[in-house]
DRENBALUM-6895 format. One record per residue (C-alpha): residue number from 1; residue in one letter; x, y, z. Coordinates in nm, 2 decimals. Layout:
N
<pt resi="NUM" resn="a" east="X" north="Y" up="Z"/>
...
//
This chain:
220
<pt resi="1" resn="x" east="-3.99" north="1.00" up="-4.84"/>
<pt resi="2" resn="x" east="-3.68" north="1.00" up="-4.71"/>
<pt resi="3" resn="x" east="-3.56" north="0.72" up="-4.42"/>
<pt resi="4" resn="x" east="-3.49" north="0.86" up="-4.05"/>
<pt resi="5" resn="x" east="-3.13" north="0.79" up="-4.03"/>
<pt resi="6" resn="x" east="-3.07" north="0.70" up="-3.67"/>
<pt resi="7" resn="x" east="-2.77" north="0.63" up="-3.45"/>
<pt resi="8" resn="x" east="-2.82" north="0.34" up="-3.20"/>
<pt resi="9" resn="x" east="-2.63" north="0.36" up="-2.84"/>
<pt resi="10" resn="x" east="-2.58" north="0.09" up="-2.62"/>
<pt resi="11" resn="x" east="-2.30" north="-0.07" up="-2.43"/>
<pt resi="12" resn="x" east="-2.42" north="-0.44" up="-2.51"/>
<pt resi="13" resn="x" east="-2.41" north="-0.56" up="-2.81"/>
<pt resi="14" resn="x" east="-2.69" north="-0.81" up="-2.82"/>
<pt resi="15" resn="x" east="-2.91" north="-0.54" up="-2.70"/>
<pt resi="16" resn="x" east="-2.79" north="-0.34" up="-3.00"/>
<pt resi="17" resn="x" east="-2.86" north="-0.60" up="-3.23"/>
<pt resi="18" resn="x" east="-3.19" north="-0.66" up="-3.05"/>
<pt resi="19" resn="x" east="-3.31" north="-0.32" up="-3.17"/>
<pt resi="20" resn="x" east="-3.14" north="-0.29" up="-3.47"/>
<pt resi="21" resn="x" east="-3.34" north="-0.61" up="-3.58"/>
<pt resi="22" resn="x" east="-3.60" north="-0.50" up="-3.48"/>
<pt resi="23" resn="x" east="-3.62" north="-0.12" up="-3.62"/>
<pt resi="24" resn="x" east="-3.46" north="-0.30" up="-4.00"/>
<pt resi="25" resn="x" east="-3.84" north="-0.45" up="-3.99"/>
<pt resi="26" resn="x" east="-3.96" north="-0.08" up="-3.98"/>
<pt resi="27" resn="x" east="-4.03" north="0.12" up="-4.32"/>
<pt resi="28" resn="x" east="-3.88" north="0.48" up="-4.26"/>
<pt resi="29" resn="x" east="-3.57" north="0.36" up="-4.05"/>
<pt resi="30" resn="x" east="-3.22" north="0.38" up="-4.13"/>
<pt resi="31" resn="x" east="-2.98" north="0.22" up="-3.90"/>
<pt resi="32" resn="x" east="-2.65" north="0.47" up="-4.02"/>
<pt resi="33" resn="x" east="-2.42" north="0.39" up="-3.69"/>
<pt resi="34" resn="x" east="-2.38" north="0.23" up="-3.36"/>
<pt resi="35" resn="x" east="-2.20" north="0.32" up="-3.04"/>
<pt resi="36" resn="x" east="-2.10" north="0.11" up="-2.77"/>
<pt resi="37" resn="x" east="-2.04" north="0.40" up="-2.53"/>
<pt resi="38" resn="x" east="-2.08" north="0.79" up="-2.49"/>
<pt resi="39" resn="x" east="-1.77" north="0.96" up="-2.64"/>
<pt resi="40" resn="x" east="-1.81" north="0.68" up="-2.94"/>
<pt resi="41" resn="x" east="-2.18" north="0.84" up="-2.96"/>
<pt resi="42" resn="x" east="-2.00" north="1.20" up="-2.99"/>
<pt resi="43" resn="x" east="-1.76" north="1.05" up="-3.22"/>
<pt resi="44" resn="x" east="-2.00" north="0.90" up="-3.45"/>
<pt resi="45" resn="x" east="-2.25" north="1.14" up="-3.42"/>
<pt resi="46" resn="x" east="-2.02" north="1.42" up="-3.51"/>
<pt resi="47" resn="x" east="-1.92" north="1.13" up="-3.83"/>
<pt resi="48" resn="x" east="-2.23" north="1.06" up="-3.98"/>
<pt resi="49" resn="x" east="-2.45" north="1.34" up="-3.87"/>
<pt resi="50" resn="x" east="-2.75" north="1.10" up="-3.80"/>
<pt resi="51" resn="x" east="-3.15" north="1.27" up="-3.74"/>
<pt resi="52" resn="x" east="-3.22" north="1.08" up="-3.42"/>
<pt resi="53" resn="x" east="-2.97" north="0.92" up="-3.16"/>
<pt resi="54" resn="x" east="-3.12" north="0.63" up="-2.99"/>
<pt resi="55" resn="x" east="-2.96" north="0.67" up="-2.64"/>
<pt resi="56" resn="x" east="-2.86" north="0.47" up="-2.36"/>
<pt resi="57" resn="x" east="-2.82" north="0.63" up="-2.04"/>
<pt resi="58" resn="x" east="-2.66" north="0.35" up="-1.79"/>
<pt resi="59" resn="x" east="-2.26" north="0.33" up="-1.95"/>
<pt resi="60" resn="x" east="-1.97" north="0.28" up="-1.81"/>
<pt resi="61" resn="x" east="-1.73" north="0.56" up="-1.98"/>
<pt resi="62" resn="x" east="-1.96" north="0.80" up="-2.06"/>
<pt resi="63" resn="x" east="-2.31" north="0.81" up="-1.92"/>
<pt resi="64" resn="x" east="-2.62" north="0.88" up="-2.25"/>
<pt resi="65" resn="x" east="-2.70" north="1.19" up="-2.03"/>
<pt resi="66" resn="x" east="-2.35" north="1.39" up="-2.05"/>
<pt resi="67" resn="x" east="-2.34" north="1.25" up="-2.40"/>
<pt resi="68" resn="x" east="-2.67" north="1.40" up="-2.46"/>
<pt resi="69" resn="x" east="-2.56" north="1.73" up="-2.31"/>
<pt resi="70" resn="x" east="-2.26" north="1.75" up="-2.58"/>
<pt resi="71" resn="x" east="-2.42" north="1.60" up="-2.85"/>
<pt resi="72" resn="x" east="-2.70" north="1.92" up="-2.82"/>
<pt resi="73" resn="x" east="-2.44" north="2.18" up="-2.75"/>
<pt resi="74" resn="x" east="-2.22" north="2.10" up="-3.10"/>
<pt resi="75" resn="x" east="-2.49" north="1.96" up="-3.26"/>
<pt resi="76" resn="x" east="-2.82" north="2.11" up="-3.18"/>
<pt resi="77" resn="x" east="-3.02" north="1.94" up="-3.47"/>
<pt resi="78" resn="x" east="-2.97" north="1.61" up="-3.41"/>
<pt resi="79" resn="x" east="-3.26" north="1.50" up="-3.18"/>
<pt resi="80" resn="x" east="-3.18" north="1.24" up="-2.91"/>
<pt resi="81" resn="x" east="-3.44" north="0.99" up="-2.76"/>
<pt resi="82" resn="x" east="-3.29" north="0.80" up="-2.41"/>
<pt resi="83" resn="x" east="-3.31" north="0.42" up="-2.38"/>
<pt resi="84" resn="x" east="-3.32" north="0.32" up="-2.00"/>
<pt resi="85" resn="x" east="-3.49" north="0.05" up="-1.78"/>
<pt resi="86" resn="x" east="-3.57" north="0.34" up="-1.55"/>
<pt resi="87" resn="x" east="-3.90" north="0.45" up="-1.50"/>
<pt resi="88" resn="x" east="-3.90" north="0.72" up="-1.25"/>
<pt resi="89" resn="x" east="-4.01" north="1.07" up="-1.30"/>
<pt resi="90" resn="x" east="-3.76" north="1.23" up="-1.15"/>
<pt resi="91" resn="x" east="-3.50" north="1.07" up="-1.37"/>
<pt resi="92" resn="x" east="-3.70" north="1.13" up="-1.74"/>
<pt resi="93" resn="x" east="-3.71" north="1.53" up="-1.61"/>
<pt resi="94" resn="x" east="-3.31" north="1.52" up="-1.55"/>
<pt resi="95" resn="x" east="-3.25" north="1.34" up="-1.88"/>
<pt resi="96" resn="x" east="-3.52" north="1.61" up="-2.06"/>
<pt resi="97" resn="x" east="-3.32" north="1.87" up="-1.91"/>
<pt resi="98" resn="x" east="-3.00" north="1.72" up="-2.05"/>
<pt resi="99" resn="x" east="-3.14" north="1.82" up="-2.39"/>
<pt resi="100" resn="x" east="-3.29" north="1.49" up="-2.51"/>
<pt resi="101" resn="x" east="-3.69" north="1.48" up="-2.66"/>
<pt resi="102" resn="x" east="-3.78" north="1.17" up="-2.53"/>
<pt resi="103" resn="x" east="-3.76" north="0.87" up="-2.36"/>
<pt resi="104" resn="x" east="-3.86" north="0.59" up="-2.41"/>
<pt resi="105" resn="x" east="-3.81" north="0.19" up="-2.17"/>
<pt resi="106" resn="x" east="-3.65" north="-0.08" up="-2.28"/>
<pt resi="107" resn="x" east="-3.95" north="-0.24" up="-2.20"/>
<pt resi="108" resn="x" east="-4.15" north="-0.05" up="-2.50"/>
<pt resi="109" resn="x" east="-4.27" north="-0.25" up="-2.78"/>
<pt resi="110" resn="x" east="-4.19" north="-0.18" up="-3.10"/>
<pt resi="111" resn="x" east="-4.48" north="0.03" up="-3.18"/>
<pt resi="112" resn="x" east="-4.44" north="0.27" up="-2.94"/>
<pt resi="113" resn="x" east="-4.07" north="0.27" up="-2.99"/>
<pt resi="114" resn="x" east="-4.14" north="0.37" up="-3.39"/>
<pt resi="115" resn="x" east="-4.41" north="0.64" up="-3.22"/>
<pt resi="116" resn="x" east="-4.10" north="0.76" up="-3.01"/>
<pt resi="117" resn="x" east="-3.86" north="0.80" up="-3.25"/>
<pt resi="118" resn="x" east="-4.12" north="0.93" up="-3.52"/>
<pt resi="119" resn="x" east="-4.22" north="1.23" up="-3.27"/>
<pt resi="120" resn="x" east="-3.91" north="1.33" up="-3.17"/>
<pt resi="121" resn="x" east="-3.79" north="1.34" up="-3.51"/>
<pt resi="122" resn="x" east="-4.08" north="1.57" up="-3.62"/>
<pt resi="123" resn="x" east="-3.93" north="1.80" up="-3.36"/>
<pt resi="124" resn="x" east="-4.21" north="1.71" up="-3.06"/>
<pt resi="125" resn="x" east="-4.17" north="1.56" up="-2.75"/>
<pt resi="126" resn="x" east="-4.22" north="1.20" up="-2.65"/>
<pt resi="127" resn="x" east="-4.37" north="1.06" up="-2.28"/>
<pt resi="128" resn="x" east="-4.37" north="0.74" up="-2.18"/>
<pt resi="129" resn="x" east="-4.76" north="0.60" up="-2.06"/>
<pt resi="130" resn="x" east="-4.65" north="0.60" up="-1.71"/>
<pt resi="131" resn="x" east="-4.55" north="0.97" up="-1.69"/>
<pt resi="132" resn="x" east="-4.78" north="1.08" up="-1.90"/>
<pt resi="133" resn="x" east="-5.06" north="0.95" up="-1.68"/>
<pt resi="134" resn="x" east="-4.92" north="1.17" up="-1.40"/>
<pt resi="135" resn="x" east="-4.92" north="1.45" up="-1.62"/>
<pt resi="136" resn="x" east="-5.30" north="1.43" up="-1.74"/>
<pt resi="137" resn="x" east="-5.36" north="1.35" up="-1.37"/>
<pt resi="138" resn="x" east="-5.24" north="1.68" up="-1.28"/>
<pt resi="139" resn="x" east="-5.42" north="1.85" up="-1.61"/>
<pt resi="140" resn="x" east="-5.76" north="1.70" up="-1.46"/>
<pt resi="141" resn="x" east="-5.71" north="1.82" up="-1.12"/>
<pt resi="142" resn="x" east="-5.63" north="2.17" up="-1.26"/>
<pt resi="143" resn="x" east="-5.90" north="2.15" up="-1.53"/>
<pt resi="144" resn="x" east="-6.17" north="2.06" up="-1.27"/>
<pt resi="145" resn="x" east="-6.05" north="2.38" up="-1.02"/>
<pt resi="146" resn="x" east="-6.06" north="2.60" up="-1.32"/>
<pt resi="147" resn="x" east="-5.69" north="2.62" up="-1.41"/>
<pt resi="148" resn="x" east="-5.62" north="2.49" up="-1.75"/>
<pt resi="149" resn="x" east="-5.94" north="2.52" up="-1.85"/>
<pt resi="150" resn="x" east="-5.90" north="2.71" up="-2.17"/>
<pt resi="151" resn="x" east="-5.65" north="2.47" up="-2.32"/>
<pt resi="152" resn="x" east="-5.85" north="2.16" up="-2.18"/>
<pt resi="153" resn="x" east="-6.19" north="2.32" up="-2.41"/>
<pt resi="154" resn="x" east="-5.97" north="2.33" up="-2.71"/>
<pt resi="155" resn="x" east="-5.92" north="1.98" up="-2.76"/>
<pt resi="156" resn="x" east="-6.17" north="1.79" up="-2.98"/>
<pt resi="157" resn="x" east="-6.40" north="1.56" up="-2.86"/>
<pt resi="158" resn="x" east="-6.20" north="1.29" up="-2.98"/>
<pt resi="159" resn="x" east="-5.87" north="1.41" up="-2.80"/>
<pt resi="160" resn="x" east="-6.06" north="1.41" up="-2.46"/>
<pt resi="161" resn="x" east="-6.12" north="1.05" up="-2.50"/>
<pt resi="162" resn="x" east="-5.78" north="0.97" up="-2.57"/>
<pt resi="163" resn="x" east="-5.67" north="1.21" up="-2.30"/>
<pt resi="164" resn="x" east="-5.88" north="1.02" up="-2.07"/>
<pt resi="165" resn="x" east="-5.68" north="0.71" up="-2.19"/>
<pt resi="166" resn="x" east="-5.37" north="0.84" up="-2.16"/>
<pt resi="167" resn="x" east="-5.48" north="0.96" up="-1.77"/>
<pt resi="168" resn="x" east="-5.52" north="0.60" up="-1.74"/>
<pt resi="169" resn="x" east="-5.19" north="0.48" up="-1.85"/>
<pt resi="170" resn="x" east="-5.27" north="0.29" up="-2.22"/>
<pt resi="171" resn="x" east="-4.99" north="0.30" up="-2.44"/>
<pt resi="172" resn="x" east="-5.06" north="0.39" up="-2.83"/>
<pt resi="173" resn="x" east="-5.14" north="0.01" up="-2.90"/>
<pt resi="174" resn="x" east="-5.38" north="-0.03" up="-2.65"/>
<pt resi="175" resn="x" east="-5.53" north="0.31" up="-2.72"/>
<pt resi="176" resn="x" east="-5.56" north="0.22" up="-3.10"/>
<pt resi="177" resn="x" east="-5.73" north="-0.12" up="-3.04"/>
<pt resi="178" resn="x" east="-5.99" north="0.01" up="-2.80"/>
<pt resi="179" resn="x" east="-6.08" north="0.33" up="-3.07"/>
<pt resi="180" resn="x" east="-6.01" north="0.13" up="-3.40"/>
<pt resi="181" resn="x" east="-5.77" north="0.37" up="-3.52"/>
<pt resi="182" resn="x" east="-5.38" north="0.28" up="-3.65"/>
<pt resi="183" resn="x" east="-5.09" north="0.32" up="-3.39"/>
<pt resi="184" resn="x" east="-5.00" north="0.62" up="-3.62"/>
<pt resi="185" resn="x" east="-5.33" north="0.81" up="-3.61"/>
<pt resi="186" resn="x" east="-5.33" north="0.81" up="-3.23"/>
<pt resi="187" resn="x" east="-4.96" north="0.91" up="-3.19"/>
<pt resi="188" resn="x" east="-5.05" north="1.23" up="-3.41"/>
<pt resi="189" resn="x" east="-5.38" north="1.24" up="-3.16"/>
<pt resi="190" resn="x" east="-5.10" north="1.26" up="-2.91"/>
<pt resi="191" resn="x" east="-4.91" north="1.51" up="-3.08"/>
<pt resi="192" resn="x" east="-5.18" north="1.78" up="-3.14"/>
<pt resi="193" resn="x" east="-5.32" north="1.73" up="-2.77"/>
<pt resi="194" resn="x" east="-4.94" north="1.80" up="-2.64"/>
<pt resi="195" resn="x" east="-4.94" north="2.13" up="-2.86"/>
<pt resi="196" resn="x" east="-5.24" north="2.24" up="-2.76"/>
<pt resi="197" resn="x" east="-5.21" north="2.25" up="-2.38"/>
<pt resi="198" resn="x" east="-4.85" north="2.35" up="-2.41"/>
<pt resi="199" resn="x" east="-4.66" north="2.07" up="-2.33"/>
<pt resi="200" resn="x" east="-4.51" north="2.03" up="-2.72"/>
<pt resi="201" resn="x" east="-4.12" north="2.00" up="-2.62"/>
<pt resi="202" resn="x" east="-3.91" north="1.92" up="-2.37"/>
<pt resi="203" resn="x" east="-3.87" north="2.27" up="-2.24"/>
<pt resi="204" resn="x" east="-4.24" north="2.29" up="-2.17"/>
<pt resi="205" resn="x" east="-4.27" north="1.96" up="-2.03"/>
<pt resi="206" resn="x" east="-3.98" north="2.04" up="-1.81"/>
<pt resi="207" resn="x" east="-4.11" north="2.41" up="-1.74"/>
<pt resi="208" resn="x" east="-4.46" north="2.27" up="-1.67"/>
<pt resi="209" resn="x" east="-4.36" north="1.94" up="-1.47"/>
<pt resi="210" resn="x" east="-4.18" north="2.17" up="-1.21"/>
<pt resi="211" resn="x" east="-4.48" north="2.41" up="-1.19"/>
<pt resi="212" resn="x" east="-4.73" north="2.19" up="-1.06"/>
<pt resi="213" resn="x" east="-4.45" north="2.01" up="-0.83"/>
<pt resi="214" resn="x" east="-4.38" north="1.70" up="-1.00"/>
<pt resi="215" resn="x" east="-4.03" north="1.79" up="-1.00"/>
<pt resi="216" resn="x" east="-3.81" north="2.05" up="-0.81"/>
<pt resi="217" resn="x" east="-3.75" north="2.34" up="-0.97"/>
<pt resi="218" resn="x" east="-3.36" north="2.29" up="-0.91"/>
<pt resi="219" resn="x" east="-3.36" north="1.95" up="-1.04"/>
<pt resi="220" resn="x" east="-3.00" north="1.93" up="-1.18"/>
//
């Protein structure tokens, strides 16, 4: 099978070599490029054409998100995933909007950094277990007054249960050890309950985050 060749962005460059230690551990990586700021990412992403950029977003010539914007617009098949420290709502919608499939914190551990960058690739979305719980939050609410409800009964019995543990905010890893299954097999869980209520890319996220009010429909 052939590696995910990935472009890694980040101003510092012990951060840079942080990840890219950590990702050369990883079967199915391939580390092609790195940037230290946003036009180098358009440079480089334009030079080696990689599958997935790993984005910062906080740079000081270029921010990730106006990199992401351009990178989409000449480039729309290379899928981005931001990188940030922020863990607002708000701020994952705007960087969605910008034309990136994910994001993912600093904070993340490797797994669900690999989950990330795996699901993004495969041309999905990827939320990060705080959002996410405010999103299945919502679901519930909507599911339990009726709304949703159709897309709610579609999901298998085993996808309810790791709904309900996404609603409570476990990452993959902690999902996996608490239902025996690989960090893998619960990301695809993840995956196929996204599709099936609707929420399989960015553009529904985004489309369905504003709908129930978690962000403003004008959000720039």
């Amino acid at each position: 099978m052939a590696k995910i060749r990935l472009l890694l962005v980040d101003d510092h460059i012990l951060v840079r070599q942080g990840i890219r230690s950590l990702l050369e551990t990883q079967d199915g990586i391939e580390v092609v490029a790195e940037a230290s700021g946003g036009h180098e990412a358009i440079a480089k992403a334009a030079e080696f054409q990689p599958d997935v950029i790993l984005m910062d977003l906080a740079m000081p010539d270029l921010n990730g998100m106006e990199a992401t914007r351009q990178i989409k617009t000449e480039h729309p098949q290379i899928q981005v995933l931001a990188l940030s420290m922020h863990g607002t709502d708000d701020y994952l919608f705007r960087v969605l909007e910008s034309g990136a499939s994910g994001y993912v914190l600093k904070e993340a551990d490797v797994a669900d950094l690999m989950a990330a960058i795996t699901a993004v690739h495969a041309g999905g979305a990827f939320i990060y277990p705080s959002l996410a719980k405010k999103l299945v939050e919502e679901l519930l609410l909507r599911v339990g007054s009726g709304e949703d409800r159709s897309s709610y009964d579609n999901l298998t019995a085993r996808e309810k249960e790791i709904l309900t543990m996404i609603g409570d905010g476990l990452t993959n890893a902690e999902i996996a050890a608490k239902v025996s299954l690989s960090v893998h097999t619960v990301q695809t869980h993840r995956s196929n309950i996204m599709e099936k209520l609707g929420l399989h890319n960015r553009a529904q996220l985004v489309t369905y985050a504003a709908r129930v009010g978690l962000i403003r429909p004008d959000t720039p």
